[in-house]
Backbone as a printed PyTorch tensor [residue, N CA C, xyz], in Angstrom:
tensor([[[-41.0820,  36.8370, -32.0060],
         [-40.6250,  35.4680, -32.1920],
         [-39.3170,  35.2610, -31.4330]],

        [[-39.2250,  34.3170, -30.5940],
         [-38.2170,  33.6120, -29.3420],
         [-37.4070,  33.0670, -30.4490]],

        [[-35.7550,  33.0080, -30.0940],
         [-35.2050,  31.6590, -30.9270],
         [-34.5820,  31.0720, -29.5800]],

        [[-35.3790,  29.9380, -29.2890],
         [-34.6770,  29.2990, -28.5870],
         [-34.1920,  28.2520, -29.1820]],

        [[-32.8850,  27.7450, -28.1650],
         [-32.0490,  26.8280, -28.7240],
         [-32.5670,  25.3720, -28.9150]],

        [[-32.6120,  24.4100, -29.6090],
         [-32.7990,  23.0040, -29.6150],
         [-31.4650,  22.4170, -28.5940]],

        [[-31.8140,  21.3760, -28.0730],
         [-30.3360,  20.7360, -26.9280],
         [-30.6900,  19.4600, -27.1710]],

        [[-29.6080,  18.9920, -27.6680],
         [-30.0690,  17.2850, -28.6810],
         [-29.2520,  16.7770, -27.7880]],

        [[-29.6080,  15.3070, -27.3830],
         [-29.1570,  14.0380, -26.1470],
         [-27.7110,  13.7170, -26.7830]],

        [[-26.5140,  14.0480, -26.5370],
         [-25.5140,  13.3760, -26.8320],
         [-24.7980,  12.0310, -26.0200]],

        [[-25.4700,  11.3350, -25.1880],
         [-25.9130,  10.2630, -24.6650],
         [-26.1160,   8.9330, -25.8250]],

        [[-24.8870,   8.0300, -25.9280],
         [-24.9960,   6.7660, -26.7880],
         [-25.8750,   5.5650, -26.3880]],

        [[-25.7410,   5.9450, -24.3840],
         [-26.5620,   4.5740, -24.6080],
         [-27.2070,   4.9560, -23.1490]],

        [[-28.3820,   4.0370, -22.9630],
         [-29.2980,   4.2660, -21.7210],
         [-28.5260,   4.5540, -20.8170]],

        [[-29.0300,   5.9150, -19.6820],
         [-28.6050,   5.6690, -18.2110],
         [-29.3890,   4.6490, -17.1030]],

        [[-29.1420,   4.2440, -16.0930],
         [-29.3250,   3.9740, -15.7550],
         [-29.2720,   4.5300, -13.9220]],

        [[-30.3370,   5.1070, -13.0190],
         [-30.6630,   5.9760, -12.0770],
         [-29.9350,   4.6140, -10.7550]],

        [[-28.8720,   4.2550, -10.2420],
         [-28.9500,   3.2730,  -9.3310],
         [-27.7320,   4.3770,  -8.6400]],

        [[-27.8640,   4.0260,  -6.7040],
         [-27.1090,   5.0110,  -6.4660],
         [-26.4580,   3.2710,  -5.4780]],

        [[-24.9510,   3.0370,  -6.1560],
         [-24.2970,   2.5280,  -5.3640],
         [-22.8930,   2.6140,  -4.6260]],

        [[-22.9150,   2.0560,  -3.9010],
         [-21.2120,   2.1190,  -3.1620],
         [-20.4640,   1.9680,  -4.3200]],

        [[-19.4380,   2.7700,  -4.5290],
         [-18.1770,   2.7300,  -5.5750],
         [-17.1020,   2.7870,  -4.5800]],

        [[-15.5910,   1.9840,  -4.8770],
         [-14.3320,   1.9810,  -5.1630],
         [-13.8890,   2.8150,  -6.2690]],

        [[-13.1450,   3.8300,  -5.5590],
         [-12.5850,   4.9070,  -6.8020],
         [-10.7050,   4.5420,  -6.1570]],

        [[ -9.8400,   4.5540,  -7.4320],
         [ -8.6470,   4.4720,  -7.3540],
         [ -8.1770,   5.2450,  -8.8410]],

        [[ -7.7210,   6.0880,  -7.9920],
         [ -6.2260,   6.6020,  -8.9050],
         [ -5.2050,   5.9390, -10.0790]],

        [[ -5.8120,   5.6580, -11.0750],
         [ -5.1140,   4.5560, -11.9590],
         [ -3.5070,   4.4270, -12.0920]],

        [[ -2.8740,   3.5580, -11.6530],
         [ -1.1920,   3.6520, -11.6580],
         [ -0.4270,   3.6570, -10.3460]],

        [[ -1.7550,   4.2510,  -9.6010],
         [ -1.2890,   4.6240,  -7.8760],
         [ -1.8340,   4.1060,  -6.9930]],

        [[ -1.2930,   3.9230,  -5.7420],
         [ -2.2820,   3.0240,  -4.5100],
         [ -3.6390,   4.1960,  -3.8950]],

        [[ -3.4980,   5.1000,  -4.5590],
         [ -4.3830,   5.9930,  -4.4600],
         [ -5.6410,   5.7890,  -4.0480]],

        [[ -6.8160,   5.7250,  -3.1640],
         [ -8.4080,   5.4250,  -3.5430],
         [ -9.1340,   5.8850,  -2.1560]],

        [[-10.5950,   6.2330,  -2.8680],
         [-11.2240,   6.6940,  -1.9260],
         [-12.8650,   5.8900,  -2.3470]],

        [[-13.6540,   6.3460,  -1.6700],
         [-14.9790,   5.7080,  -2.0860],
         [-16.3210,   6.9310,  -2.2280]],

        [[-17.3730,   6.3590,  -2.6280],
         [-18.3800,   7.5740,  -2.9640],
         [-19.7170,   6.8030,  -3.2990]],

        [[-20.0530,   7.3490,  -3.7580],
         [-21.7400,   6.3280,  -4.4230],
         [-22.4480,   6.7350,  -5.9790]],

        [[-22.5560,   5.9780,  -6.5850],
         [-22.6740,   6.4600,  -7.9650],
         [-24.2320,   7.0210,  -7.7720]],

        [[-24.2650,   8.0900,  -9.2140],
         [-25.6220,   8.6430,  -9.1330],
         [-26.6760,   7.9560, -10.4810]],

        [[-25.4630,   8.1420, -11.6770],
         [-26.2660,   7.2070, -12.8250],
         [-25.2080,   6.4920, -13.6490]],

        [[-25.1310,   5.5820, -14.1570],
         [-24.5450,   4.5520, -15.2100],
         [-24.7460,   4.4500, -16.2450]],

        [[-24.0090,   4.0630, -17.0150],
         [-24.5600,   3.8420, -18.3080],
         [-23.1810,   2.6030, -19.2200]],

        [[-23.2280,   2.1020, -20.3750],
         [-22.6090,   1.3310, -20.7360],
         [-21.0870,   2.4390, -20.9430]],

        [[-21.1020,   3.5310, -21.1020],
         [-20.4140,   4.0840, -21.6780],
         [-19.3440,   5.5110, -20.3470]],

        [[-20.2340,   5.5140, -19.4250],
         [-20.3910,   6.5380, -18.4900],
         [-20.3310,   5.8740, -17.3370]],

        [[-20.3740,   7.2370, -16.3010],
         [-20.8340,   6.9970, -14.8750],
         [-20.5330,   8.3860, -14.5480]],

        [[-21.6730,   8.8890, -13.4460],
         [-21.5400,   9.6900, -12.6490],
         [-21.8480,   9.1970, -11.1730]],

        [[-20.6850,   9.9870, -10.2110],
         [-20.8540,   9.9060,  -9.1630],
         [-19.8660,  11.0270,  -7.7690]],

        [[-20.6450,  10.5960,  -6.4600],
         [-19.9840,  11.2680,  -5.5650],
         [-19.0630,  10.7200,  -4.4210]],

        [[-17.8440,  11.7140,  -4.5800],
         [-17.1130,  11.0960,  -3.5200],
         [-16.6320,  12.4610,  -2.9900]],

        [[-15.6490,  12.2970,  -1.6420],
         [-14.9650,  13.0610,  -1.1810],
         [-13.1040,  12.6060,  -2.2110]],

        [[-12.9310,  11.9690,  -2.3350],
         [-11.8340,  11.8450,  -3.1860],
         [-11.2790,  12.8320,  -4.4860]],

        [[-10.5510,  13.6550,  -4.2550],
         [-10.1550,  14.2490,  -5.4130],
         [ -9.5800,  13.8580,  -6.5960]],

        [[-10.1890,  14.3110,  -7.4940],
         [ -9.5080,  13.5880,  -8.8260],
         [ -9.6630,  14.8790,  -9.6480]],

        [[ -8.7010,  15.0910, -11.2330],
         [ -9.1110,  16.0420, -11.4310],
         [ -9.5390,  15.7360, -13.3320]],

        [[ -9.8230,  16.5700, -13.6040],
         [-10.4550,  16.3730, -15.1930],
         [ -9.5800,  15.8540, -16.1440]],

        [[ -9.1410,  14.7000, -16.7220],
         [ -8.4220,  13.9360, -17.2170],
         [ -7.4550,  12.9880, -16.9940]],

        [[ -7.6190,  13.0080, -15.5290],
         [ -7.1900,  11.7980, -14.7010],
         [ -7.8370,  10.5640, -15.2300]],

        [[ -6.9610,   9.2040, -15.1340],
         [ -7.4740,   7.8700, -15.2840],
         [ -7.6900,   7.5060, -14.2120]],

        [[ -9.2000,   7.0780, -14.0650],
         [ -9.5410,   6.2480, -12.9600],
         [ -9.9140,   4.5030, -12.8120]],

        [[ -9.9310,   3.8390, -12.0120],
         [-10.9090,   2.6300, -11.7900],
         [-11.8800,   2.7260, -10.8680]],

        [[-13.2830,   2.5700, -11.4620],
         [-14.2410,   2.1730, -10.1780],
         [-14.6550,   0.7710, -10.3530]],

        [[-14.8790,   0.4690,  -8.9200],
         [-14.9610,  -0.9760,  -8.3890],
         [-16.3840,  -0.4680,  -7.7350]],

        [[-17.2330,  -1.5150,  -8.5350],
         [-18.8500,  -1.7670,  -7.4100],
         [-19.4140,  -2.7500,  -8.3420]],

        [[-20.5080,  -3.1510,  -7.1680],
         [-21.4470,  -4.5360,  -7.8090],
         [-22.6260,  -3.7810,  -8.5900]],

        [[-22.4020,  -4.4090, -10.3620],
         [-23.5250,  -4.0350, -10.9030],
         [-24.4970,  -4.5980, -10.8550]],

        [[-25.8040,  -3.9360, -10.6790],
         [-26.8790,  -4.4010, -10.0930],
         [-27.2950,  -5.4370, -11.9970]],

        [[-28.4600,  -6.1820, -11.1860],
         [-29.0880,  -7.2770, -11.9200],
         [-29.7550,  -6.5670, -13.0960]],

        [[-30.4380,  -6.1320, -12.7980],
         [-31.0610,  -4.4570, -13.9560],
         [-30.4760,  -4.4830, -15.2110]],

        [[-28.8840,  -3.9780, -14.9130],
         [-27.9480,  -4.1770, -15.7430],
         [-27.3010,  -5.1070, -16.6430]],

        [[-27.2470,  -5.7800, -15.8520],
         [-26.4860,  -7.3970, -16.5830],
         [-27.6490,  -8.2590, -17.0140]],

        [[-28.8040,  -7.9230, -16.7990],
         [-29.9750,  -8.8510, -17.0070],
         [-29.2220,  -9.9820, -16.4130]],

        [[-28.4490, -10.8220, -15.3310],
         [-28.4570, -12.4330, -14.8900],
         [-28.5890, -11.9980, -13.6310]],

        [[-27.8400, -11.6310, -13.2290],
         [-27.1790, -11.7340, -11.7440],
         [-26.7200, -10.3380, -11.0760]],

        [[-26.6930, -10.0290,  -9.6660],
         [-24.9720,  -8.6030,  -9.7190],
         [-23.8020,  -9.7480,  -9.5820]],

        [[-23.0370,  -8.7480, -10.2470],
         [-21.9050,  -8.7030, -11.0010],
         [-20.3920,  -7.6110, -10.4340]],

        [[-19.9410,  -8.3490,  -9.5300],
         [-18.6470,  -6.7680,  -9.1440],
         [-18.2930,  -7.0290, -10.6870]],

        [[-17.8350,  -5.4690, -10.8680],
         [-17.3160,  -4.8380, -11.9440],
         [-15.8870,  -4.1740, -11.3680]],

        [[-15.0240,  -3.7470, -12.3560],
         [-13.8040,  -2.8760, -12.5190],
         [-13.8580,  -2.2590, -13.7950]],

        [[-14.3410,  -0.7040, -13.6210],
         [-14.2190,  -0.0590, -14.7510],
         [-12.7860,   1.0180, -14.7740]],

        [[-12.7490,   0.5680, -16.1270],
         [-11.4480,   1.8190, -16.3460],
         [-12.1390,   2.7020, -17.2530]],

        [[-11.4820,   3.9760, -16.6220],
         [-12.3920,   5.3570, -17.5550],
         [-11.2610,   6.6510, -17.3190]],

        [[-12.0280,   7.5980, -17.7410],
         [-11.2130,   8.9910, -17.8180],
         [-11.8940,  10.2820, -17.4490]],

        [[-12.0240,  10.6270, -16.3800],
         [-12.8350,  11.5010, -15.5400],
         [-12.9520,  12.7260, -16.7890]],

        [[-14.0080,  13.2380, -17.4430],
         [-14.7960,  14.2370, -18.0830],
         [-14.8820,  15.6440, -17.2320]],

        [[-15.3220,  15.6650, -16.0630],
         [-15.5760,  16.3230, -15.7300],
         [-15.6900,  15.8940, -13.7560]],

        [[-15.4110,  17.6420, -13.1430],
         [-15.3420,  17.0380, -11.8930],
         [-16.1670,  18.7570, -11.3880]],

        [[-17.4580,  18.1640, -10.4550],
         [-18.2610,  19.5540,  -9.9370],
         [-18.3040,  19.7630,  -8.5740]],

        [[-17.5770,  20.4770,  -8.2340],
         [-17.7330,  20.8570,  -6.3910],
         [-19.3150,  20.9120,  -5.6550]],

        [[-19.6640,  20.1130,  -5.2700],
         [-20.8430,  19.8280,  -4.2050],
         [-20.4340,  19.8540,  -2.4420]],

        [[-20.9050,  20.9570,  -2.2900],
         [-20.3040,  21.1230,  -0.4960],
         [-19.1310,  20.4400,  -0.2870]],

        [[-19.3690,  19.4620,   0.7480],
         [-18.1180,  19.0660,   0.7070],
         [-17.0030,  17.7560,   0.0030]],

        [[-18.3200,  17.7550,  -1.0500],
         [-17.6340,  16.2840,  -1.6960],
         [-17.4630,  17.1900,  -3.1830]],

        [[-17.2080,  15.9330,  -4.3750],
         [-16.8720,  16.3910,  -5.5770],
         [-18.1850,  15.3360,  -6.5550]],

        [[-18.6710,  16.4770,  -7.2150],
         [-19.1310,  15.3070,  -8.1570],
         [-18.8060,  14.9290,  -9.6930]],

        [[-18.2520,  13.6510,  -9.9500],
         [-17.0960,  13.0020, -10.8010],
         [-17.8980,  12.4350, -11.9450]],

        [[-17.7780,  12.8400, -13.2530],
         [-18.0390,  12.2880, -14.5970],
         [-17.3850,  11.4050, -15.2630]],

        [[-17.3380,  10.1260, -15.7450],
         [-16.1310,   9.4060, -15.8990],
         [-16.5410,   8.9110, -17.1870]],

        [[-15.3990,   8.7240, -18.2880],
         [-15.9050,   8.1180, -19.8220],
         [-15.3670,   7.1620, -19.5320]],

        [[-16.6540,   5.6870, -19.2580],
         [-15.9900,   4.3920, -19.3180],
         [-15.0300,   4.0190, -20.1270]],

        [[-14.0650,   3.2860, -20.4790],
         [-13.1610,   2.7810, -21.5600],
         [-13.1180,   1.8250, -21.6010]],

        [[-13.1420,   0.6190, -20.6430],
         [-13.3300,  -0.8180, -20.5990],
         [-13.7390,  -1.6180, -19.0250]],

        [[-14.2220,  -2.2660, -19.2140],
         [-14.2620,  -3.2430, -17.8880],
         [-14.2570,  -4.4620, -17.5880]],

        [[-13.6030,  -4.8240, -16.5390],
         [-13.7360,  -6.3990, -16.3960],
         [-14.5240,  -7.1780, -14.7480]],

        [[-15.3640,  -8.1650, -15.2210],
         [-15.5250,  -8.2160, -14.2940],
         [-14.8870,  -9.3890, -13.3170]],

        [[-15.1550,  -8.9090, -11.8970],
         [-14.5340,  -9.7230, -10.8730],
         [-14.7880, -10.6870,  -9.9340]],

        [[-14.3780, -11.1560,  -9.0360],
         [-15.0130, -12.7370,  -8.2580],
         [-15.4290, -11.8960,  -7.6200]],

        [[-16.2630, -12.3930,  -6.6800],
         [-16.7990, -12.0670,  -5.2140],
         [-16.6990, -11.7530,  -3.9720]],

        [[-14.9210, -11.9310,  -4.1410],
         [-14.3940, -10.8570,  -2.5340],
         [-13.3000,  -9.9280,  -3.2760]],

        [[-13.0860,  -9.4920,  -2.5150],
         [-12.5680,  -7.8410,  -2.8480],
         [-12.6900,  -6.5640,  -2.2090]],

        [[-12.1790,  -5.6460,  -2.7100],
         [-12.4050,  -4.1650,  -2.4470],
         [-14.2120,  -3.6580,  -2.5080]],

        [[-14.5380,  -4.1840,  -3.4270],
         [-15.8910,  -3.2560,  -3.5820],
         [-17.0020,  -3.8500,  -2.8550]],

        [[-16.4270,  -4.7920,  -2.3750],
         [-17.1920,  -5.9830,  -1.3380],
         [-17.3450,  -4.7170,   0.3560]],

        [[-16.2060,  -4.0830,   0.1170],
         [-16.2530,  -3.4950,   1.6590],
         [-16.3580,  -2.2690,   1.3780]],

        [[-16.8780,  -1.8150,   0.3710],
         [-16.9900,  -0.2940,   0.4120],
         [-18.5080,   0.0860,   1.0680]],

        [[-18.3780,   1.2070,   2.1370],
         [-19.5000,   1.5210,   2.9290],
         [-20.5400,   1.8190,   1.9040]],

        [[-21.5990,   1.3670,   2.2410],
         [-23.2600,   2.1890,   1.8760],
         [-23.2810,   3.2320,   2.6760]],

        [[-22.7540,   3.8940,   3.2430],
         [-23.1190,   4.7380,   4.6700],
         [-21.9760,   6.2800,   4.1890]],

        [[-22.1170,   6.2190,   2.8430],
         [-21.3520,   7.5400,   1.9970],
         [-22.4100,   8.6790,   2.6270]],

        [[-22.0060,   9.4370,   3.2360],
         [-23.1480,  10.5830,   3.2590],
         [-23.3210,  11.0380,   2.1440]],

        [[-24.7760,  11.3320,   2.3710],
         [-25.6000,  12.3440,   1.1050],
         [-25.1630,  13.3750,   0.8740]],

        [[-25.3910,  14.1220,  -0.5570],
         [-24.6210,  15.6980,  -0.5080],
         [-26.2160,  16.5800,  -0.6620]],

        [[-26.6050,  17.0490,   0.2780],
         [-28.0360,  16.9500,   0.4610],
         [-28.2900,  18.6630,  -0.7470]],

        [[-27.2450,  19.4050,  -0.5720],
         [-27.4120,  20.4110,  -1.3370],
         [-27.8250,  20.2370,  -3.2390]],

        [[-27.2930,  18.9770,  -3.6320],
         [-27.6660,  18.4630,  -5.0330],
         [-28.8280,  17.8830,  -4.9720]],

        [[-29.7690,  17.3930,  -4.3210],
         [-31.1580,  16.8270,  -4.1180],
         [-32.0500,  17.5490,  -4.9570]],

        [[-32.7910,  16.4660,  -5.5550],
         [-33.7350,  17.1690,  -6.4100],
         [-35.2820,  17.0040,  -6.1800]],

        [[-36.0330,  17.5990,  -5.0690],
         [-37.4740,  16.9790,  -4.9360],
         [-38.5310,  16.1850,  -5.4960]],

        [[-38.1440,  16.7790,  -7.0330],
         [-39.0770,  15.9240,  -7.8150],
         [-38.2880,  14.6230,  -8.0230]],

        [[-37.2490,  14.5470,  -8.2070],
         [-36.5470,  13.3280,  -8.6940],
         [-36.8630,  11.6430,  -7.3710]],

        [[-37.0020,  12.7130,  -6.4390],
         [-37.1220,  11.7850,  -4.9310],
         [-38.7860,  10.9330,  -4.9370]],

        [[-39.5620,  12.0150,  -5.4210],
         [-40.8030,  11.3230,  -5.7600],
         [-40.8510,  11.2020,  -6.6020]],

        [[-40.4010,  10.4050,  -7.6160],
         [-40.3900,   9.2360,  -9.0990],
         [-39.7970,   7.8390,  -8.0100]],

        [[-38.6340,   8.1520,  -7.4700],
         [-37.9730,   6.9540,  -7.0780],
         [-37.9870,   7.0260,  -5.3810]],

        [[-39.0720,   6.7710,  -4.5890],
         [-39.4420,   6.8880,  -3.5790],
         [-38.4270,   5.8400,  -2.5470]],

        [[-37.6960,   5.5170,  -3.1350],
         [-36.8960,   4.2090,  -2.3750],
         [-35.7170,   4.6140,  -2.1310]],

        [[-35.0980,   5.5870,  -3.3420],
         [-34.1950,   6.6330,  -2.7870],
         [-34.4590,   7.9470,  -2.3520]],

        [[-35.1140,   8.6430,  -1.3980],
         [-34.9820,   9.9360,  -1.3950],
         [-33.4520,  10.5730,  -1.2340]],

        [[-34.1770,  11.6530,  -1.5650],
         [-32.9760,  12.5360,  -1.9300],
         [-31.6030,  11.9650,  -2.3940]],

        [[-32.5940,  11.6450,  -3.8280],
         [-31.5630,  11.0860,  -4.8200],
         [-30.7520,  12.2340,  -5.4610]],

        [[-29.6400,  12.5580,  -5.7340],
         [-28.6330,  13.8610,  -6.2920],
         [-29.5460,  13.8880,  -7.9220]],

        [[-29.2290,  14.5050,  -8.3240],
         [-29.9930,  15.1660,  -9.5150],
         [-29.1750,  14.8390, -10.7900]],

        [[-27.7760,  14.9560, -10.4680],
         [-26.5070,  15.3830, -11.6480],
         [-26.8720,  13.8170, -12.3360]],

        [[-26.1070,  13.7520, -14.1770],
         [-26.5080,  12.9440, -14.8190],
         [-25.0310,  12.7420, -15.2720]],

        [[-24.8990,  11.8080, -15.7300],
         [-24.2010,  10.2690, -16.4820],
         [-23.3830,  11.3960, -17.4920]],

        [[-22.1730,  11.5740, -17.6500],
         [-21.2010,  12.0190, -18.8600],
         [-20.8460,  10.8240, -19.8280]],

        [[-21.3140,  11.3270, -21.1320],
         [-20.3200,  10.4160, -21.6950],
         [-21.6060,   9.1660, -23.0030]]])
């Protein structure tokens, strides 16, 4: 007889799989870099950037939440959160963030000009994950903290 462990979802609220352009800034500082989120959630976000941040740093990310989300419209957002966790992926970092609040914003701005053209971190790719969501291949694998 095996005892394997039970691993119960500590996850409050749906993720959500959308990989977009993010605005990441250094909360307090002119600090910021950009990256592309991997999953969302009301409470969370994971994502990748080359920007260093380190595990209990306050951050803001700036990007347009998709329609999915908001059920009306996209929506630029400004979330404030507190990076959970941060995982070295070649040459970028991949960043866990516990939302704390957000507001959202008009229609020009920072997250208005953040590139789609983030390179992939092709070493986190997950094959199967690419064929569920055929529209992103080589979607990163890592999941939503928080």
């Amino acid at each position: 007889m095996s005892t394997n462990q039970v691993q119960l979802e500590r996850r409050a609220s749906q993720r959500f799989g959308f990989q977009l352009p993010v605005a990441v800034r250094l909360a307090g500082t002119e600090r910021e870099g950009c990256g592309f989120t991997q999953d969302l959630s009301g409470r969370g976000a994971f994502f990748y950037t080359d920007f260093q941040v380190a595990e209990g740093d306050a951050v803001e990310l700036t990007f347009v939440m998709p329609a999915e989300i908001t059920l009306t419209e996209n929506m630029r957002v400004r979330c404030r959160g507190r990076v959970t966790r941060v995982l070295p992926a070649q040459s970028k970092f991949g960043v866990a963030v516990h939302l704390e609040g957000y507001e959202y914003l008009s229609e020009t701005g920072s997250a208005a000009q953040v590139s789609t053209s983030f390179p992939r971190v092709s070493g986190a790719h997950d094959a199967n994950r690419s064929r569920k969501n055929p529209a992103v291949p080589g979607s990163p694998s890592l999941a939503v903290e928080g």
